[in-house]
C-alpha positions in Angstrom: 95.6 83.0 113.3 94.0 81.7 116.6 95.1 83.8 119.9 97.1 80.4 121.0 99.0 80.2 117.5 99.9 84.4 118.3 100.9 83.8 121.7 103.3 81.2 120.4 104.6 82.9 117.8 105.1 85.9 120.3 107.2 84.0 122.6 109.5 82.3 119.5 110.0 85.8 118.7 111.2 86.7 122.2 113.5 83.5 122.3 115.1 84.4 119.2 117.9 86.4 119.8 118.9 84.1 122.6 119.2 81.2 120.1 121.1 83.1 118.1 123.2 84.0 120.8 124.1 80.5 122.0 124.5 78.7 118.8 127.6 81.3 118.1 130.6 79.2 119.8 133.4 81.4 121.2 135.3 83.2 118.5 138.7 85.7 118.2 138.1 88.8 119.9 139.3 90.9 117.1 136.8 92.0 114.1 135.1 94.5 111.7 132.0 96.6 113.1 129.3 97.7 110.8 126.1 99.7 111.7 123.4 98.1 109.9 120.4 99.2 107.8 117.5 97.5 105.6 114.8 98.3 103.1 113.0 95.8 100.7 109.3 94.8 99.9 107.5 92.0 99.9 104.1 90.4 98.6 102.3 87.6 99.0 99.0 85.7 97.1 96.9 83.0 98.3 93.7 81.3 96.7 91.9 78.6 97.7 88.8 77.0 95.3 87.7 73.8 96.5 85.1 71.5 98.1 84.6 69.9 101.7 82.2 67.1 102.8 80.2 64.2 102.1 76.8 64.3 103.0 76.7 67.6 102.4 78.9 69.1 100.3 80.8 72.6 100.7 82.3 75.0 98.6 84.8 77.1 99.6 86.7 80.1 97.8 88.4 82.9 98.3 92.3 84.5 97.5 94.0 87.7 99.6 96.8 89.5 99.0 99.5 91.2 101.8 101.8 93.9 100.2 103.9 95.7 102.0 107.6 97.6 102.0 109.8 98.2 105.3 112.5 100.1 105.7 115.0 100.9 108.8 113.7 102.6 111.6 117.2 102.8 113.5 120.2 101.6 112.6 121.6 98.0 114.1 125.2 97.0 114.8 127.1 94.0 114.1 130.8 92.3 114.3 132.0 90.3 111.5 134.4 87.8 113.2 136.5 85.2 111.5 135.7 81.5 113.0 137.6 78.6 111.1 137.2 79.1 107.7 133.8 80.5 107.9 131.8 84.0 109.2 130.4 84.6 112.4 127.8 87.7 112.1 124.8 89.0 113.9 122.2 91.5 113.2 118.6 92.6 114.1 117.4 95.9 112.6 114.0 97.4 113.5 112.2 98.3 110.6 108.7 99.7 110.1 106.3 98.0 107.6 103.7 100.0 105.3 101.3 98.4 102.9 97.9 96.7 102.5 96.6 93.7 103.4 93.1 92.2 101.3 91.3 89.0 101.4 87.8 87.4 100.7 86.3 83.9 101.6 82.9 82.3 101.4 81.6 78.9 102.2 78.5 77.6 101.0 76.4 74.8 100.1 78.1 72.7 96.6 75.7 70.0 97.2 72.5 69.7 99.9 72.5 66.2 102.0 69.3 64.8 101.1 66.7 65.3 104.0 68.6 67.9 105.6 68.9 71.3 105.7 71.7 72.8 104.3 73.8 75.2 106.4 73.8 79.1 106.1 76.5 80.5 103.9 79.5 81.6 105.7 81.7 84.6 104.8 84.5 85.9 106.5 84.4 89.3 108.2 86.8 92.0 106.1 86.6 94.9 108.8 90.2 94.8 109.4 91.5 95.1 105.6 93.2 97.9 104.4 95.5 99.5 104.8 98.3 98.2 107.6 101.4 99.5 109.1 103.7 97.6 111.7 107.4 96.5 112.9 109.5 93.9 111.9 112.9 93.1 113.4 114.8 92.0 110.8 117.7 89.4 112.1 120.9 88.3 110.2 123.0 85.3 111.1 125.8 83.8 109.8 127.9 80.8 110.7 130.4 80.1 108.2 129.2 81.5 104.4 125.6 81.7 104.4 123.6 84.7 106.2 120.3 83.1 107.3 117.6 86.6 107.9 114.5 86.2 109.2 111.9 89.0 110.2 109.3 88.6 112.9 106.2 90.7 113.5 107.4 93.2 116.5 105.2 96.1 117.8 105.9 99.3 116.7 105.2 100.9 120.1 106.3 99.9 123.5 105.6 97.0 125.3 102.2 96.1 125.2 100.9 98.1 122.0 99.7 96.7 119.0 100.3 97.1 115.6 96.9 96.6 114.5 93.5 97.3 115.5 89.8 97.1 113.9 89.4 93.4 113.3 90.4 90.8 110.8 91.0 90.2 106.9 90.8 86.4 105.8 94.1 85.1 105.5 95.2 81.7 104.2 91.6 80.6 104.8 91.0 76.9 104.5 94.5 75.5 105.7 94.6 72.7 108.3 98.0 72.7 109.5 100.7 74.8 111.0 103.4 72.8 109.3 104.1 75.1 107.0 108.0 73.6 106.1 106.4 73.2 102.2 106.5 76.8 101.9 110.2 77.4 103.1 109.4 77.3 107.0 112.6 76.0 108.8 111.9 74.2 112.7 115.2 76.2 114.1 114.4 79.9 115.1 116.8 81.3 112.6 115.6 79.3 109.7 111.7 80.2 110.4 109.2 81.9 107.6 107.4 84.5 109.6 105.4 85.3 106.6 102.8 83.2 107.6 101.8 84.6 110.9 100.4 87.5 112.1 98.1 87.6 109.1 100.8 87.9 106.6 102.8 91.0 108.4 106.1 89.2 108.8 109.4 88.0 106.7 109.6 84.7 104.4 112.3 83.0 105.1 115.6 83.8 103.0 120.0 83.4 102.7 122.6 85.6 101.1 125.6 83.5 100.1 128.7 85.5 101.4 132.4 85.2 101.3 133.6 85.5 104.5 136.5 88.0 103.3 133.6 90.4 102.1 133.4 91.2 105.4 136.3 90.8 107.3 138.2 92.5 105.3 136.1 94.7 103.7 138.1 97.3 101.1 135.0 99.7 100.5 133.5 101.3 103.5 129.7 100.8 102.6 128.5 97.2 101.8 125.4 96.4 100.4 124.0 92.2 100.6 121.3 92.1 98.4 118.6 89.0 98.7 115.7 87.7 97.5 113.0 84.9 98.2 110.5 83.3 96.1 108.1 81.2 97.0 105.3 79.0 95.4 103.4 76.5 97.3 100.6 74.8 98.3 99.1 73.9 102.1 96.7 71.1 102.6 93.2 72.0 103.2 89.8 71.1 104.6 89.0 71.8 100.6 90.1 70.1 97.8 92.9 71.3 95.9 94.9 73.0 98.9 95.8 76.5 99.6 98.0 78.0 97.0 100.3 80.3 98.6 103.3 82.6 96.2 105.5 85.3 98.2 108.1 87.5 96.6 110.6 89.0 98.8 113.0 91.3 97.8 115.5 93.6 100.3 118.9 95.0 100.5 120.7 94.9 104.1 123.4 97.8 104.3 126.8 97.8 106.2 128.6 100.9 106.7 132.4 99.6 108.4 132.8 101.3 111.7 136.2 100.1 113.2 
């Protein structure tokens, strides 16, 4: 993604966990404590295969793959709180990411403009492919009996660091929007799909139905919320036929009762 489309994302990362905070109205004081954990995997295809232009015609191809598991680094905390007839809970557990991340893409000449001459055949530079290891923060949110989680790309160092270096790997190459609500994307913070930004090294979107009592009054001291999202789409294009995107994501958040 451009530096302008990171910078934003950055800064809906960091405004995050205030959302959450202020769209939790005032609730009992009384509840159950948990210290959290996650672990889970995740992988994620796009292809694109299609032509551009009129005069000139285009043709432009390539597919990528991000793969990647995460696990826990430290533990979180949370308080399950009864409010109404529904579950208040909150969450964010750092986790560290390891996988790989591929990807090709090539545009060249489908058809020459008569008279002219047609324009050099572009391919994307692959230097930072590979391998790839980085943080997500992996936030949980409930408010009444659904569990919204999320996972945004966080650095694994301190402020400042990075959790990548050497240069780029073509990702989702072709699509002309950043509306990406097709795919799962939600506009609220809590509801957004970070598995489109950051080259790929972030969370889809998912929910964990829940019944409220599960956690309140839980009668085993370890809990385990299993959940799942699968997604198959497709992004418009400056080529024919779109983008074709499909993520599988698959994780286990872990609630050992405290109090």
């Amino acid at each position: 993604m451009s530096g302008g489309k990171t910078i934003r994302g950055l800064l809906l990362v960091g405004l995050l966990t205030v959302a959450l905070a202020a769209s939790i109205a005032p609730a009992s004081a009384s509840g159950t404590s948990y210290r959290t954990s996650v672990s889970g995997q995740q992988n994620l295809t796009w292809s694109v295969d299609g032509t551009s232009g009129s005069c000139e015609v285009r043709h432009g191809a390539g597919n990528g793959q991000v793969s990647f598991r995460f696990r826990s680094s430290t533990p979180g905390t949370a308080v399950a709180k009864k409010r109404g007839n529904g579950l208040l809970f909150l969450t964010s557990i750092p986790a560290t990411s390891t996988g790989t991340i591929a990807g090709t893409f090539t545009d060249s000449v489908a058809t020459a403009c008569p008279g002219f001459e047609p324009r050099e055949t572009f391919t994307e530079p692959v230097a930072g492919c590979g391998d790839t290891k980085f943080g997500v923060r992996v936030d949980a949110s409930a408010n009444g009996s659904l569990i919204n989680v999320t996972g945004p790309n966080v650095p694994l160092g301190p402020p400042g660091s990075t959790s990548e270096s050497g240069g780029g790997c073509p990702f989702l190459a072709g699509v002309n929007s950043t509306d990406f609500s097709v795919c799962g994307d939600g506009k609220k913070l809590w509801l957004r799909s970070w598995a489109f930004a950051f080259q790929g090294r972030g969370l889809a979107a998912s929910r964990i139905a829940v019944t409220p009592r599960l956690l309140l009054k839980p009668k085993r001291r370890t809990i385990q919320l299993t959940g799942r999202s699968r997604v198959d789409c497709t992004m418009t294009s400056v080529y024919t036929g779109g983008v074709k995107i499909s993520v599988d994501l698959r994780y286990t958040i872990t609630l050992r009762r405290t109090s």
